[in-house]
N, C-alpha and C positions, 0 to 999 in steps of 0.2 A: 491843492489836489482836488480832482474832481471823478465822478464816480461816473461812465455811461451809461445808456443801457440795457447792457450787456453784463454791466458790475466792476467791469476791470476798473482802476483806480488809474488817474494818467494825471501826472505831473503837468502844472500849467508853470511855463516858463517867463521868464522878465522879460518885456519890451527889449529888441535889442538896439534896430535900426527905426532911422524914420528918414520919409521925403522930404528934399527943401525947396523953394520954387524954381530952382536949375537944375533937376533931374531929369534927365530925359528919358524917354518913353520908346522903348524896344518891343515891337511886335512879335518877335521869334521868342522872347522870353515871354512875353504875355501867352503863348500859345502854349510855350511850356507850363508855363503854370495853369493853364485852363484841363490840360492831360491833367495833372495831377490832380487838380480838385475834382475832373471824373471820374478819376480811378481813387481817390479819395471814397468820395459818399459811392463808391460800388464797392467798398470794401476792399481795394484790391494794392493801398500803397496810404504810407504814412507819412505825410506831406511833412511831418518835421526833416525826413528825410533826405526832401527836395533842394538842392541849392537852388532851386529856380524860387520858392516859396518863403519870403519874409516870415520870420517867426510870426508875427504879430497876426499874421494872418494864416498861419498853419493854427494856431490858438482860436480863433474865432471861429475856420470848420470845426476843430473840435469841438467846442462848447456847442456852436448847432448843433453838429449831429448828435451829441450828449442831449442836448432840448428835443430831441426828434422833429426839428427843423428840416423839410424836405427843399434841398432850394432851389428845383425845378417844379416845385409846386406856381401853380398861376389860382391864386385865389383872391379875385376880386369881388368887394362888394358895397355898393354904392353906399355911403354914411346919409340917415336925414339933412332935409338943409341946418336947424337949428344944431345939428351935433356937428356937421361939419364945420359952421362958422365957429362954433365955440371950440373947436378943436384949432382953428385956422387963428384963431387970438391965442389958445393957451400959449402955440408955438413959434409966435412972431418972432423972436428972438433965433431959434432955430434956422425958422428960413431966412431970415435978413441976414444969417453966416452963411449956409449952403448955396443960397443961388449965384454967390458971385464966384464961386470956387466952382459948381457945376458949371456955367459958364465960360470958364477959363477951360477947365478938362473936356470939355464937350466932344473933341475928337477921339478922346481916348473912351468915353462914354457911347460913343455913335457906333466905334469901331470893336466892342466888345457886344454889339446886339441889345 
């Protein structure tokens, strides 16, 4: 259980499902789900609600917007070189998983903006 806030207390639920590399990728759901997470962080609808919305991922807006995570915010800002490279070693491991999996999604990546 975790507290917003707001103060209400909200139940974080178990992992239910997960993807495995044969799932296919439905843009009519994806849209449905991109509604909900607008009307999500507007206040306006409780994505556990949603059959369009994986639990897993109705739990992570939560916890944002419990963080006050804005996630239309665009806040960039250039890292020094020496913090960048040393950030670019701490995470070697990191990227050396993400980039062949972004890779592979890259359409589903392109086509969500």
């Amino acid at each position: 259980m975790v507290s917003n806030v707001n103060g209400e207390t909200i139940k974080l639920l178990p992992p239910k499902i997960a993807l495995n590399e044969k799932a296919q990728f439905d843009f009519k759901i994806w849209h449905q789900v991109n509604d909900v997470k607008h009307r999500f962080f507007a206040g306006k609808q409780a994505p556990r609600k949603s059959p369009y919305v994986p639990v897993e991922v109705a739990e992570s807006w939560i916890r944002s917007k419990n963080y006050g995570v804005d996630p239309y915010k665009r806040c960039l800002r250039q890292l020094p070189a020496q913090e960048s490279e040393n950030l670019l070693n701490r995470k070697q491991v990191l990227i050396a998983t993400a980039v062949p999996l972004m890779k592979k999604y890259l359409s589903l990546l392109s086509a969500t903006g």
